[in-house]
C-alpha positions in Angstrom: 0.0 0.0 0.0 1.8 3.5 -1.4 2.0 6.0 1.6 0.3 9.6 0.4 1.9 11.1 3.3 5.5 11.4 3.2 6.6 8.7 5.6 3.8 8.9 8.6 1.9 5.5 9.1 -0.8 6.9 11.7 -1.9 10.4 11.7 -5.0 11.1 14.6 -6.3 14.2 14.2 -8.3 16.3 16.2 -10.2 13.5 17.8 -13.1 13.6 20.0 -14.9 10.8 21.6 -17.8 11.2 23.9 -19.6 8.4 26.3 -23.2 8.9 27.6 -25.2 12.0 27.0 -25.8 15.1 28.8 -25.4 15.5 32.4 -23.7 11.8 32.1 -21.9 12.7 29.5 -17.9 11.4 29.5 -15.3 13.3 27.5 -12.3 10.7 26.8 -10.8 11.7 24.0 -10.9 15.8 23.7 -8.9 17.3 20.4 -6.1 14.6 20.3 -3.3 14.3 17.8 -0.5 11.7 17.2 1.8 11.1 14.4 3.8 8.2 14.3 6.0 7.8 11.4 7.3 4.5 9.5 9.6 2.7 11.7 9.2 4.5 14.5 7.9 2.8 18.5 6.0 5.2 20.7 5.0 4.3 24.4 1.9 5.0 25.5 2.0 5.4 29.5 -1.3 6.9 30.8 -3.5 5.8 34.3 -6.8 3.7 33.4 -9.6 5.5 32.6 -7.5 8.5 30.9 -8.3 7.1 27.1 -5.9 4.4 26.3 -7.9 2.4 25.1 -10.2 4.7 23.4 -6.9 6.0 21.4 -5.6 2.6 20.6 -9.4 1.3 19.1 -10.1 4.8 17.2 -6.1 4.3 15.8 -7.0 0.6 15.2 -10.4 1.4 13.6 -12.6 -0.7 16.2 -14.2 2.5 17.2 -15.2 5.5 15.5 -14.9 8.8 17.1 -17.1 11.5 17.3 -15.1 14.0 15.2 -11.8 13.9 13.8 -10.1 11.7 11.4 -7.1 8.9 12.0 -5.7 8.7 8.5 -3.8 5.1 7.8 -1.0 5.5 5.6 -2.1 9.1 4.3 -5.7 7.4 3.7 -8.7 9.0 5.7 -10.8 7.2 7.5 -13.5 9.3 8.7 -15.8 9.1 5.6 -15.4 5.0 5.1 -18.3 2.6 6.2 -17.7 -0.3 8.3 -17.1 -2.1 5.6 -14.1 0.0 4.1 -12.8 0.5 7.9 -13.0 -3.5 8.5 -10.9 -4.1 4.7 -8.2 -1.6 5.8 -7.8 -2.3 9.3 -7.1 -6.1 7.3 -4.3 -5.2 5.4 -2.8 -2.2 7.3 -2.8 -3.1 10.8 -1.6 -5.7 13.4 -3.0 -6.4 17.2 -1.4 -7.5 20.4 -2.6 -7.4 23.4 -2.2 -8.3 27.0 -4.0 -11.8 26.8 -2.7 -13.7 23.7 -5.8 -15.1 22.6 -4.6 -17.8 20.0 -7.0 -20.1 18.8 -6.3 -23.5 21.2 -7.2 -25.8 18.6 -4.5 -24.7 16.8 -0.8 -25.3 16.5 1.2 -21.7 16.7 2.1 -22.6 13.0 -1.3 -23.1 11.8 -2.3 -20.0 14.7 -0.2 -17.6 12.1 -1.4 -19.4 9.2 -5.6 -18.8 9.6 -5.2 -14.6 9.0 -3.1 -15.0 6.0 -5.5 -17.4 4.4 -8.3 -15.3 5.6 -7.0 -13.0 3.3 -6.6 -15.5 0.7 -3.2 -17.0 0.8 -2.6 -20.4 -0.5 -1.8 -23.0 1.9 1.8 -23.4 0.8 2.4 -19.5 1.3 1.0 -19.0 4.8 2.8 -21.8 6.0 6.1 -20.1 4.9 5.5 -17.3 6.5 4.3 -18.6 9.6 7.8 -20.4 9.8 9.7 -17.3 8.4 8.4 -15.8 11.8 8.5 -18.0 14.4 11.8 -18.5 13.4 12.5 -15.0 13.6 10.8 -15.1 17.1 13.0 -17.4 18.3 10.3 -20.3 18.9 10.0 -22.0 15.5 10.8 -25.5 17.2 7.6 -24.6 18.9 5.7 -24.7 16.1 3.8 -27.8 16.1 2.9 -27.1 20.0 -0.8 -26.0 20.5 -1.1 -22.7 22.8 -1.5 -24.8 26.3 1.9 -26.8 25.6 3.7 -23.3 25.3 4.7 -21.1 28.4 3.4 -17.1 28.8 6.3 -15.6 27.1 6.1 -18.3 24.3 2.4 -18.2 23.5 3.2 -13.9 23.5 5.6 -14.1 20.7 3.6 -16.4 18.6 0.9 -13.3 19.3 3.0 -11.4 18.0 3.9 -13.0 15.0 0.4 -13.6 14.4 0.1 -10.0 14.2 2.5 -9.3 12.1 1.6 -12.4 9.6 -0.3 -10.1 6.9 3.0 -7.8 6.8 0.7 -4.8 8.2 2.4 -1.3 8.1 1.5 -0.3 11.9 1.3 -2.7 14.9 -0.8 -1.6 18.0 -0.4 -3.3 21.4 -2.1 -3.3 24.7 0.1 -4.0 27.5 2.0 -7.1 25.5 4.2 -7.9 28.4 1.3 -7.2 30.8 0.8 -10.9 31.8 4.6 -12.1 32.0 7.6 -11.8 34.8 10.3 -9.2 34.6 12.9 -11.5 32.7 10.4 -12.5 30.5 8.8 -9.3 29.4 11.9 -8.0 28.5 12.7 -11.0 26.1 9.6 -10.8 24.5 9.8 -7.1 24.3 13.2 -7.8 22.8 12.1 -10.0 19.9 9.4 -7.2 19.1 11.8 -4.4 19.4 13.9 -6.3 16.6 11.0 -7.0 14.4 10.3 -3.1 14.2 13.6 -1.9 13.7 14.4 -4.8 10.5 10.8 -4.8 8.9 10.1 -0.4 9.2 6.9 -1.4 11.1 5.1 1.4 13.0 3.9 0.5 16.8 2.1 1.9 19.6 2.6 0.3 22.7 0.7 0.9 25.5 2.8 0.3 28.5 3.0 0.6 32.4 6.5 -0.4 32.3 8.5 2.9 32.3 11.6 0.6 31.8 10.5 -0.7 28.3 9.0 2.9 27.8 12.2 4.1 27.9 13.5 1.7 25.5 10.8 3.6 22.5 11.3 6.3 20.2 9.1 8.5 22.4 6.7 8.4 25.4 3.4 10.2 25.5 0.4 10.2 28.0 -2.8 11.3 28.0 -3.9 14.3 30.0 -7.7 16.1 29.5 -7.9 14.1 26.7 -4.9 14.8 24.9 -2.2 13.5 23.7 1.0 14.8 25.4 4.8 13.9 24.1 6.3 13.5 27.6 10.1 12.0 26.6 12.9 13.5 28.0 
């Protein structure tokens, strides 16, 4: 997919999101802009309830806000029907979050294979792939394990590389690590670190871990409903 706008992957604009109406009304989300260009990590630190979520399903196109665009690789969002929202979010974008949820019928091989044949893959081709990654992941001799034969930070990466199967241009994760002990988290945070850097992915990683915040490109929080660059 050709980017229209000159290297940025995610571009929110001036959103607003709104829960409940009038004296129940709750303002999340309040003229908020990010950028995030190609290649690039940015931690998302913020206290629940500030918006995190509400940024990270309006970037990921799971939600629609109330006002305000999120253009996806210079292409706007704000005019397309579910339909158009559901095809892009397909090709452009990859999910992680805290719980893996892998399908446990499934070997991680085959776990990574499914979306690419969703999107109609031949067999032979998603299989490739799925081993292209999970060896890049480090866990390729895991591939024939189903997700209860694999520990925490195992059954993470294979999220990962699930999310990454249909080569997407911008990765968004909720709390990856979120589930997983120190050493752990920073292994699997390690492997995904690497997979940004060598494929010029985009991610947004929502984090309570200051120590793998400070790891990213840049930090920013939420505060009134804003986005706020807070690296130092």
């Amino acid at each position: 997919m050709s980017n229209k706008n000159g290297g940025i992957i995610l571009d929110i604009t001036n959103l607003e999101r709104t829960y409940g109406k009038d004296e129940h009304a709750l303002t999340v989300l309040k003229d908020a802009n990010l950028q995030i260009k190609s290649g690039e990590m940015v931690a998302l630190v913020a206290p629940s309830g500030t918006g995190k979520s509400t940024l990270l399903h309006s970037a990921g196109l799971l939600e629609r806000p109330d006002a305000g665009d999120v253009l996806i690789n210079g292409q706007s969002t704000a005019k397309m029907d579910d339909a158009e929202r559901t095809a892009l979010r397909r090709v452009a974008i990859g999910f992680v979050y805290q719980f893996h949820h892998l399908l446990p019928e499934f070997t991680a091989e085959e776990n990574l294979m499914v979306p690419q044949m969703v999107r109609g893959q031949s067999k032979k081709v998603a299989r490739d792939r799925a081993m292209e990654l999970l060896e890049y992941m480090k866990i390729a001799p895991r591939a024939q394990h189903r997700p209860s034969e694999l520990s925490g930070g195992e059954q993470q990466r294979v999220a990962i590389a699930r999310a990454v199967a249909n080569a997407p241009s911008l990765l968004l994760a909720d709390e990856p690590t979120g589930n997983l002990d120190p050493e752990t988290s920073a292994h699997v945070f390690g492997t995904l670190q690497t997979l940004v850097r060598q494929t010029g992915l985009s991610a947004l990683i929502a984090t309570h871990n200051h120590e793998l915040a400070a790891k990213m490109d840049r930090t920013v929080t939420l505060q009134a409903g804003q986005v706020v660059d807070i690296t130092k």
